[in-house]
Each structure stands twice: as C-alpha cells, then as structure tokens.
N, C-alpha and C positions, 0 to 999 in steps of 0.2 A: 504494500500500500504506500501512497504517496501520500508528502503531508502539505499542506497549503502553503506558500513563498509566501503571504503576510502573517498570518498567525499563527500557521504551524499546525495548526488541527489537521487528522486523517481524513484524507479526501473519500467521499465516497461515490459512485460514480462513474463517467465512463474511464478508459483507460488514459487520456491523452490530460485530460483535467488537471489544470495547473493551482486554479482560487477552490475555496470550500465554498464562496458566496460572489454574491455582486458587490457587496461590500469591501470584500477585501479585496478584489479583483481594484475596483476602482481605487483604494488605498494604497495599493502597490504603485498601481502606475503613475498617481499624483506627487508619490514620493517618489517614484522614478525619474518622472518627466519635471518636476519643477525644478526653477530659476536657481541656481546655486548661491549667487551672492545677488547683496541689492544692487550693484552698478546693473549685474546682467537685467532684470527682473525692469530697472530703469528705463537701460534702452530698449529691450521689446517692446515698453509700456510706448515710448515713446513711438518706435514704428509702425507699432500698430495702429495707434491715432494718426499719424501723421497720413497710414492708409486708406484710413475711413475718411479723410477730409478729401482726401484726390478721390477717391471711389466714389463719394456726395456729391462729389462737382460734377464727374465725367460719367454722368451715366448713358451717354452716347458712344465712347468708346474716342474721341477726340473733341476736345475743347477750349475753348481761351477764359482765361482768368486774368484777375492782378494781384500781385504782390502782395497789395494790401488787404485782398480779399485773403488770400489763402494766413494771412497771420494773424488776422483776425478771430480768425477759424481757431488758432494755437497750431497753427504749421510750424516745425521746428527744419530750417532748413541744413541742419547738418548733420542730419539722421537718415539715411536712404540704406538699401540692400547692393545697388552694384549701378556703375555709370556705363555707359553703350555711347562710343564717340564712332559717329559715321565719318565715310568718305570724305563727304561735304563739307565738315569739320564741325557737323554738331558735336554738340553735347548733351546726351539727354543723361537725368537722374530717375533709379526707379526703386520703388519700392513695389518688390516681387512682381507683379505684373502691370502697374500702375508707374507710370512716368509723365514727368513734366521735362521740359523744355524754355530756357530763359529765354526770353524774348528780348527787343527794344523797350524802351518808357516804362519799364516794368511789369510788361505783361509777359505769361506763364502759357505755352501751349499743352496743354495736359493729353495725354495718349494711353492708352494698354497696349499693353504687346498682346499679341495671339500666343496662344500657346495650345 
C-alpha cells in the first residue's frame, strides 16, 4: 500500500493514487507551486496586473492607447516577460502573449501575438 505525499495516511484505492483526498491533493501542490520568496511573489503580482490592463485594452487583438492611459490603469513599465525586436527595428514588449509597442507623442500600439 501506498501512503498519501501530504499526510501520509494509507491510500486506499486504485493502484496509481498519489493524495488520500482533494484536500490534500490540493495542499500538496499549493505548497508545491507557490512563490518562494516575496521579491518573486512581487513581480508575478506585478505581471500579472500589468497583463490584465493590456488584455482590458486590447480586446481586438490590436490597438492604440497612451501613456497616460495605460499608468493610470497602474501599468508598471519595467515589468514584461520577453522583448521581440523586428527587422524594421521595432521594439515590441510583451507580457506572455500580450504586447505593446512605443509609439511617437506617447502613444502605445498594443498587439497579441498568435500562438
């Protein structure tokens, strides 16, 4: 018999059965899966707002904003996942599938990438 990876009680049940419950299934993997220290737990926090305020904007899939809208918002612009510099010699920033593009006079062309 096998015993449960959160609490250790004898599993009962089929042969492949790792948790005794949903409870501790779900316990395992929140102490698996969460934030180690608060710096990290910070910047997720941050990226992930930062990508609900481009995903609010862009719900076309391209659009134009400004500056002062997106910080308004609490857009943090030194928080992104990865830059993509074309040919042309853009520069776009993106947060996972969600990118902007600086513009002139401070306006922001906001895009997703397909994936």
């Amino acid at each position: 018999m096998k015993n449960c990876l959160e609490c250790g009680v004898k599993i009962v049940g089929r042969e492949d059965k790792k948790f005794c419950s949903d409870g501790c299934r779900n316990a395992y993997n929140n102490k698996i899966n969460k934030d180690s220290t608060n710096f990290m737990r910070n910047v997720n926090n941050k990226l992930r707002k930062n990508y609900r305020i481009l995903s609010g904007l862009n719900t076309d899939g391209k659009s134009k904003t400004t500056r002062a809208k997106l910080l308004s918002k609490g857009f943090d612009f030194t928080f992104f996942t990865n830059i993509l510099n074309t040919k042309t010699g853009n520069t776009y920033y993106f947060l996972y599938d969600q990118g902007y593009l600086l513009l002139d006079n401070d306006y922001i062309m906001l895009v997703k990438k397909d994936i």
